[in-house]
Structure formats: structure tokens, C-alpha cells
PDB file of N, CA, C and O in Angstrom:
ATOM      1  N   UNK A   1      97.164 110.290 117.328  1.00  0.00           N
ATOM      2  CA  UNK A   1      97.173 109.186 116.382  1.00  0.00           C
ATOM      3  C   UNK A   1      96.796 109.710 115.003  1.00  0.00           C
ATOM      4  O   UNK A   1      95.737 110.302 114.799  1.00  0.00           O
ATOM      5  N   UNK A   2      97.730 109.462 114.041  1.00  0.00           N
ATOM      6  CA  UNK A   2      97.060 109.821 112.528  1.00  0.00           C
ATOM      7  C   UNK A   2      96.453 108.937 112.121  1.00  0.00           C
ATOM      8  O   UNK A   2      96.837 107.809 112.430  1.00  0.00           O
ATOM      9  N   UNK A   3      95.044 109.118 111.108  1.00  0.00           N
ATOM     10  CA  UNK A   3      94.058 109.061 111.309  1.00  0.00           C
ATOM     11  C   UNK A   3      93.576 108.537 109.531  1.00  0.00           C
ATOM     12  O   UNK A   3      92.512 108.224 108.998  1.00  0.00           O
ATOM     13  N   UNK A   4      95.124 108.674 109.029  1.00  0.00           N
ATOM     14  CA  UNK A   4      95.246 108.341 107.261  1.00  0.00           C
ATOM     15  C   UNK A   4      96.678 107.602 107.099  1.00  0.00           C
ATOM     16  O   UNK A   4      97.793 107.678 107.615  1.00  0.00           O
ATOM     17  N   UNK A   5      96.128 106.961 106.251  1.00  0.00           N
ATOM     18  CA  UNK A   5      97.625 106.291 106.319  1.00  0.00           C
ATOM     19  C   UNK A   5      97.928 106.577 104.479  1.00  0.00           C
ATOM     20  O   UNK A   5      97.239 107.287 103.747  1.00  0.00           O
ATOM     21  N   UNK A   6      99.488 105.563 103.987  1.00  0.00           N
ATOM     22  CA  UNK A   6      99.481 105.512 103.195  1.00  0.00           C
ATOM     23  C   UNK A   6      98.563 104.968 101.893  1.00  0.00           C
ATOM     24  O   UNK A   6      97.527 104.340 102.112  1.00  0.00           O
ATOM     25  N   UNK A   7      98.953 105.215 100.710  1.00  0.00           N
ATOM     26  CA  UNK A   7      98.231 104.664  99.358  1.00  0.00           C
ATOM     27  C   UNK A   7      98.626 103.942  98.534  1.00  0.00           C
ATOM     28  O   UNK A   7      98.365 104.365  97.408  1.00  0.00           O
ATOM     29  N   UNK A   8      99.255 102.837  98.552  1.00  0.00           N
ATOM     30  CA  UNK A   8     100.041 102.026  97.561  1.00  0.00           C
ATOM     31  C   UNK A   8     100.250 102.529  96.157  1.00  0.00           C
ATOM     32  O   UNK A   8      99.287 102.634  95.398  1.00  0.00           O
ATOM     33  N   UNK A   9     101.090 102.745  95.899  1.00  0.00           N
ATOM     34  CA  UNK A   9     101.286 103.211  94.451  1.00  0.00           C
ATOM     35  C   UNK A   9     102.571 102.916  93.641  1.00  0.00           C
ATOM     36  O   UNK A   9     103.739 103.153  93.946  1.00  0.00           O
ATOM     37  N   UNK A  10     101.937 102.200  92.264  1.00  0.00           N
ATOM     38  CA  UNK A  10     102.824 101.961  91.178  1.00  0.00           C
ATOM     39  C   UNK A  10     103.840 102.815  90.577  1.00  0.00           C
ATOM     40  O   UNK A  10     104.719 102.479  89.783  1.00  0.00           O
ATOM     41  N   UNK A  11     103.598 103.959  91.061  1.00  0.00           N
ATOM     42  CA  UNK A  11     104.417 104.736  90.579  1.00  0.00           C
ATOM     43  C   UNK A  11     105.782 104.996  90.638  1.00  0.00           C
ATOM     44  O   UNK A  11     106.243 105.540  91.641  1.00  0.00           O
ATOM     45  N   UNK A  12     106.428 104.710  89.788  1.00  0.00           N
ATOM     46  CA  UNK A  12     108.148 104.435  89.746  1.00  0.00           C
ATOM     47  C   UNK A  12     109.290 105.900  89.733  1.00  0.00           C
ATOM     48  O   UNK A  12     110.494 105.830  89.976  1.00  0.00           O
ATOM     49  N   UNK A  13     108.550 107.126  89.395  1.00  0.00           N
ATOM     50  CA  UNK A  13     109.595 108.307  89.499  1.00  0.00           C
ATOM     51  C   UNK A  13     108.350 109.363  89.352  1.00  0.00           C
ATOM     52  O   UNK A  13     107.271 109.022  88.868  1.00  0.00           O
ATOM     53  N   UNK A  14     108.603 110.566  89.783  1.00  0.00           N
ATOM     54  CA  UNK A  14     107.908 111.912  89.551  1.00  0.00           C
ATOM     55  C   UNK A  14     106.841 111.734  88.605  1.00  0.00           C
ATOM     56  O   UNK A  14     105.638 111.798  88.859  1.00  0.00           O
ATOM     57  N   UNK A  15     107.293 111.542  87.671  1.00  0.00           N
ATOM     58  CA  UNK A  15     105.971 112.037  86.244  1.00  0.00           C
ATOM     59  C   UNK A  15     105.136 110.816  86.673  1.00  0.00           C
ATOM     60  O   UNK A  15     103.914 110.957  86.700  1.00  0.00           O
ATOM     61  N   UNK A  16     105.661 109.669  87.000  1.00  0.00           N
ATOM     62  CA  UNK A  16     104.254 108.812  87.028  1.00  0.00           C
ATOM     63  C   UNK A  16     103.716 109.275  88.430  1.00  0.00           C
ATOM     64  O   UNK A  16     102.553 108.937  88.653  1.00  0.00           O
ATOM     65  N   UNK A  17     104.277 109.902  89.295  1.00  0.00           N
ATOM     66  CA  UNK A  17     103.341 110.536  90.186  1.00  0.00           C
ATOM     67  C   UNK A  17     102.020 111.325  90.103  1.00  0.00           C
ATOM     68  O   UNK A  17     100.946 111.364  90.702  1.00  0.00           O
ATOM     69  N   UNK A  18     102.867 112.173  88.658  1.00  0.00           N
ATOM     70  CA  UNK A  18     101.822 113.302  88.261  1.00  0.00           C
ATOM     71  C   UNK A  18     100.606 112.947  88.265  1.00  0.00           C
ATOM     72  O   UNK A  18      99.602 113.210  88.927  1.00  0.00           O
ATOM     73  N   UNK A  19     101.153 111.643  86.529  1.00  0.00           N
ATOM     74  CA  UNK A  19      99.922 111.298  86.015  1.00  0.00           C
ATOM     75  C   UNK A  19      98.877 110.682  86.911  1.00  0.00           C
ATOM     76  O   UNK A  19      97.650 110.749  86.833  1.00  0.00           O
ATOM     77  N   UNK A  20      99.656 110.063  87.783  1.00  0.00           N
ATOM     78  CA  UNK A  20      98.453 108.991  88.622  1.00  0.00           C
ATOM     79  C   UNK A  20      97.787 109.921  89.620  1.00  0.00           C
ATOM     80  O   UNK A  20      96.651 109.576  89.944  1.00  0.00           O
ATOM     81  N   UNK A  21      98.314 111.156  90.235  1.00  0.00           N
ATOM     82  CA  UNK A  21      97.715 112.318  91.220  1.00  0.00           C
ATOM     83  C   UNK A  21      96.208 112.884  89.734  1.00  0.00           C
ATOM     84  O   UNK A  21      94.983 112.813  89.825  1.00  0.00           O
ATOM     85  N   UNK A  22      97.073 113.372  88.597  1.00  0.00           N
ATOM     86  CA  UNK A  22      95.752 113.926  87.496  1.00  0.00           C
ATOM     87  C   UNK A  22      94.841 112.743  87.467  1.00  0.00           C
ATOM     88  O   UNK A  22      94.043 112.941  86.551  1.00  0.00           O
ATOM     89  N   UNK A  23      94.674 111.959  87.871  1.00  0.00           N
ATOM     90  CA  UNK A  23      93.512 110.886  87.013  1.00  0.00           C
ATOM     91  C   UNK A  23      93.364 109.665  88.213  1.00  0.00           C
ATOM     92  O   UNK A  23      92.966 108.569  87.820  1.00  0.00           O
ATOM     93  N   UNK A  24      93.672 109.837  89.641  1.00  0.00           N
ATOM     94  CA  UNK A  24      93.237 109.425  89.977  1.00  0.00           C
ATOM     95  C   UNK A  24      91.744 109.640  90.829  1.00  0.00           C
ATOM     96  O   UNK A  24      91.699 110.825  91.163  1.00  0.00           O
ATOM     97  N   UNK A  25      90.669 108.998  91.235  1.00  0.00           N
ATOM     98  CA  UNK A  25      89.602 108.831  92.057  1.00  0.00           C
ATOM     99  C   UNK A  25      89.715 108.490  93.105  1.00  0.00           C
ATOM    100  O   UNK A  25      88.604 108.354  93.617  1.00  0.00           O
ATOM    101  N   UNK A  26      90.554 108.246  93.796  1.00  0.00           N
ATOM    102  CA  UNK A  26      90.744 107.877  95.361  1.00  0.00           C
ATOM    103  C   UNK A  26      91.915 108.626  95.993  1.00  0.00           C
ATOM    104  O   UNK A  26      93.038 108.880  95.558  1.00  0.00           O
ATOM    105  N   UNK A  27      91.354 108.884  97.075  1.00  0.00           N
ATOM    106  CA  UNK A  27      91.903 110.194  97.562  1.00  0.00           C
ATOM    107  C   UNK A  27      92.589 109.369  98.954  1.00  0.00           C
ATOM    108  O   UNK A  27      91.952 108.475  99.510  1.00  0.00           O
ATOM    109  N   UNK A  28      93.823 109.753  99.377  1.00  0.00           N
ATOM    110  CA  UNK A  28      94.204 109.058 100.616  1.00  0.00           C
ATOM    111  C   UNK A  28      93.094 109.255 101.874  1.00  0.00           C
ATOM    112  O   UNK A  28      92.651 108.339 102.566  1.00  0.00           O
ATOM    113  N   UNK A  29      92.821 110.430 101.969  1.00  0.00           N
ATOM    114  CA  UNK A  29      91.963 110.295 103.393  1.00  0.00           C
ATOM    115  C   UNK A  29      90.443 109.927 102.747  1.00  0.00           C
ATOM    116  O   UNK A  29      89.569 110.708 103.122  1.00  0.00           O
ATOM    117  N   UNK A  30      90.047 108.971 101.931  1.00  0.00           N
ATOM    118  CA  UNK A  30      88.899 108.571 101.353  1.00  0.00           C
ATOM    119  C   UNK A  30      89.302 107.119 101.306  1.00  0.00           C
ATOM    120  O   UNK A  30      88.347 106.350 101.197  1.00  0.00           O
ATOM    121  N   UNK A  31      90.203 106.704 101.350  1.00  0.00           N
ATOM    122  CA  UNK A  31      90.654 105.251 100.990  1.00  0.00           C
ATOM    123  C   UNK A  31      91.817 105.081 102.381  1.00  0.00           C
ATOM    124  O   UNK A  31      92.680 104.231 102.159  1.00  0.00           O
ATOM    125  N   UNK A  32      91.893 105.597 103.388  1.00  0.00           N
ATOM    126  CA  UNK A  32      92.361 104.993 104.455  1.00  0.00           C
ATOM    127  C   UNK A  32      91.956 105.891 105.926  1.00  0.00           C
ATOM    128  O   UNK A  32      92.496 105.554 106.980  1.00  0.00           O
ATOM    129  N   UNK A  33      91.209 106.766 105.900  1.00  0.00           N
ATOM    130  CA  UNK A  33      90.787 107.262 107.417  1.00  0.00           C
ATOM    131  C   UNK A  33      90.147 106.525 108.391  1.00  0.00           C
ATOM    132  O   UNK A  33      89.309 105.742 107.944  1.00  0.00           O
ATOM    133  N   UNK A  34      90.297 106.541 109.666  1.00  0.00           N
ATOM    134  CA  UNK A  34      90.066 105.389 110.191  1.00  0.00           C
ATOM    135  C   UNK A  34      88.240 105.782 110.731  1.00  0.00           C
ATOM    136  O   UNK A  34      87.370 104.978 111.067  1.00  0.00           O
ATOM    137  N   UNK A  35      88.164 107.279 110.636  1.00  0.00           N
ATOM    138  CA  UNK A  35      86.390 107.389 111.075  1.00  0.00           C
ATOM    139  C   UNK A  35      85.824 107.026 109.848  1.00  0.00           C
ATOM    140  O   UNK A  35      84.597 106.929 109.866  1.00  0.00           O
ATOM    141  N   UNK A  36      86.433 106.781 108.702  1.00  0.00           N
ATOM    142  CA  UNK A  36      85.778 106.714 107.595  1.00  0.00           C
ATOM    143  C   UNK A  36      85.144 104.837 107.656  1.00  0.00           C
ATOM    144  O   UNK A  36      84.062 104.362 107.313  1.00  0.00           O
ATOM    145  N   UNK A  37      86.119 104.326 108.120  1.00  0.00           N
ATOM    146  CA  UNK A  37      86.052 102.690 108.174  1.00  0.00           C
ATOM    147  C   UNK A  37      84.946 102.623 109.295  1.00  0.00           C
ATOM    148  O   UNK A  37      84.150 101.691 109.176  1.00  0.00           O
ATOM    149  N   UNK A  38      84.809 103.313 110.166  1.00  0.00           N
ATOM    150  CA  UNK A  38      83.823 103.300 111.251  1.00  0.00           C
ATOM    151  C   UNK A  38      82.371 103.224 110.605  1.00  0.00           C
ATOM    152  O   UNK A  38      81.601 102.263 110.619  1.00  0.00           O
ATOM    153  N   UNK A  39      82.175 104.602 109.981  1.00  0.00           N
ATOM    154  CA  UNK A  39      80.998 104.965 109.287  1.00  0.00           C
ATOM    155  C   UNK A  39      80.750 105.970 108.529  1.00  0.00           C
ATOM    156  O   UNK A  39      81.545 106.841 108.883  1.00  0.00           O
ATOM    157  N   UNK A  40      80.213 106.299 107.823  1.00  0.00           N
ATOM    158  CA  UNK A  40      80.374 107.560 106.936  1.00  0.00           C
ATOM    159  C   UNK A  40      79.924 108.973 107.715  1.00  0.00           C
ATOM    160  O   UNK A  40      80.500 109.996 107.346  1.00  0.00           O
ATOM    161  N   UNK A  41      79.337 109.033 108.334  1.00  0.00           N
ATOM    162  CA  UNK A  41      79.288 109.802 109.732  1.00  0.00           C
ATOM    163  C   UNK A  41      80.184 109.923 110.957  1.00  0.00           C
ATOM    164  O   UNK A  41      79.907 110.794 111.781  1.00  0.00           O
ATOM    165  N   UNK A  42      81.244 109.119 111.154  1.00  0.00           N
ATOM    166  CA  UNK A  42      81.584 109.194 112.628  1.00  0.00           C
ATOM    167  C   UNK A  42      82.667 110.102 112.554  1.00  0.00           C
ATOM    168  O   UNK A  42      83.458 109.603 113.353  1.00  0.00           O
ATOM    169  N   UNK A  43      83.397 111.490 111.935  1.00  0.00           N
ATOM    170  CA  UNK A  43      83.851 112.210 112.158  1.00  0.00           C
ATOM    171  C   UNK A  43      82.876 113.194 112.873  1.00  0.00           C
ATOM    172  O   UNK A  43      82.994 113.665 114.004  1.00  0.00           O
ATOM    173  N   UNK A  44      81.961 113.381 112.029  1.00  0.00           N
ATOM    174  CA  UNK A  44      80.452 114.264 112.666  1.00  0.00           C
ATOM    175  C   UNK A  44      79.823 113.464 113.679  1.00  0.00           C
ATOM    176  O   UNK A  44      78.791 114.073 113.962  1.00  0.00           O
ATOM    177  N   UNK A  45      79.884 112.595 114.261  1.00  0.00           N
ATOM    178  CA  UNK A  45      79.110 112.410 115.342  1.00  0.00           C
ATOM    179  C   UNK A  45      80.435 112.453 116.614  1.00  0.00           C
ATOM    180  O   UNK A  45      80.095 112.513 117.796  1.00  0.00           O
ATOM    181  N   UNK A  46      81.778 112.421 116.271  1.00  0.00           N
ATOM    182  CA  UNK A  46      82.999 112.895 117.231  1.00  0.00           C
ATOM    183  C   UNK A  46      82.591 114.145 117.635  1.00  0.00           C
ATOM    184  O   UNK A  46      82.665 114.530 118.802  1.00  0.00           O
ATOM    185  N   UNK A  47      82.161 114.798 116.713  1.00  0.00           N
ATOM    186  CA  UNK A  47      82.373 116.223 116.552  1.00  0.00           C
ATOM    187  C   UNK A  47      80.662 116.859 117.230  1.00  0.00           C
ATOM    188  O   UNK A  47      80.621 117.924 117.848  1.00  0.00           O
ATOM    189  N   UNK A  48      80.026 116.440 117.106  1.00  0.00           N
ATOM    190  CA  UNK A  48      79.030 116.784 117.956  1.00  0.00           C
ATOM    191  C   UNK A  48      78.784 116.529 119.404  1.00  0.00           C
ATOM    192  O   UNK A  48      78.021 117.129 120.160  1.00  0.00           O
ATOM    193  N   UNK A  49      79.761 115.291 119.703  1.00  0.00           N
ATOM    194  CA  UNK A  49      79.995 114.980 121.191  1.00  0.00           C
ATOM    195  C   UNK A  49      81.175 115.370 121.931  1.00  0.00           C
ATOM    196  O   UNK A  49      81.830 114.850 122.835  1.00  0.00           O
ATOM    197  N   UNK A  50      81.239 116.369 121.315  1.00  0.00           N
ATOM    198  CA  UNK A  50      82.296 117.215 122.035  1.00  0.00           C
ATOM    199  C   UNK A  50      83.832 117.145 121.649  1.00  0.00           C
ATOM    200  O   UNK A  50      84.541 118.139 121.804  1.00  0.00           O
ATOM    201  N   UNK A  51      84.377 115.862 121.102  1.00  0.00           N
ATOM    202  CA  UNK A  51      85.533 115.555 121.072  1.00  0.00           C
ATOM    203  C   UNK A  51      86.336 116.720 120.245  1.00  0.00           C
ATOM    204  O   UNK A  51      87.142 117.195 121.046  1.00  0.00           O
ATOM    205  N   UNK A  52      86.439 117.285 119.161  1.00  0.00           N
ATOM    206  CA  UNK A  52      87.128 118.273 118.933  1.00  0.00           C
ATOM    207  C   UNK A  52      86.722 119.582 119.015  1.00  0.00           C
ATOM    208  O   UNK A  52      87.512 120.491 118.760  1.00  0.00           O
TER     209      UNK A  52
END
């Protein structure tokens, strides 16, 4: 299961890609991971109980 999804974006062709990648603050796997929605820990507590 992936684990990030998409980021809605205004961006209408390449260059407004750019600009909005240079200057944006939200990062896709910061604004849609699903251990992230859990808790700000629960990749590290997967990860200490063995799961990966």
C-alpha cells in the first residue's frame, strides 16, 4: 500500500511547477503520509516492532 498520496496543485504548465516546487513548505510525504496522520511517531514505533 502507498503510504503518500497526491498534492493538489494550481499549477497550470512546467514553470509554474518550478516556482511552486522553489517556494513551497509542504512537502507531499509531510502533507499526506498515512503514519504521519496516525502520529508523529508511528513510522518509529512500526519500526521498532519489528515491522520493517
Amino acid at each position: 500500500m502507498s503510504c503518500t498520496g497526491a498534492v493538489e496543485s494550481p499549477a497550470a504548465n512546467a514553470q509554474d511547477v518550478l516556482a511552486e516546487v522553489a517556494t513551497s513548505t509542504l512537502t507531499e510525504r509531510g502533507a499526506t503520509r498515512a503514519d504521519d496522520r496516525m502520529s508523529e511517531a508511528a513510522m518509529e514505533d512500526r519500526k521498532r516492532e519489528g515491522y520493517f
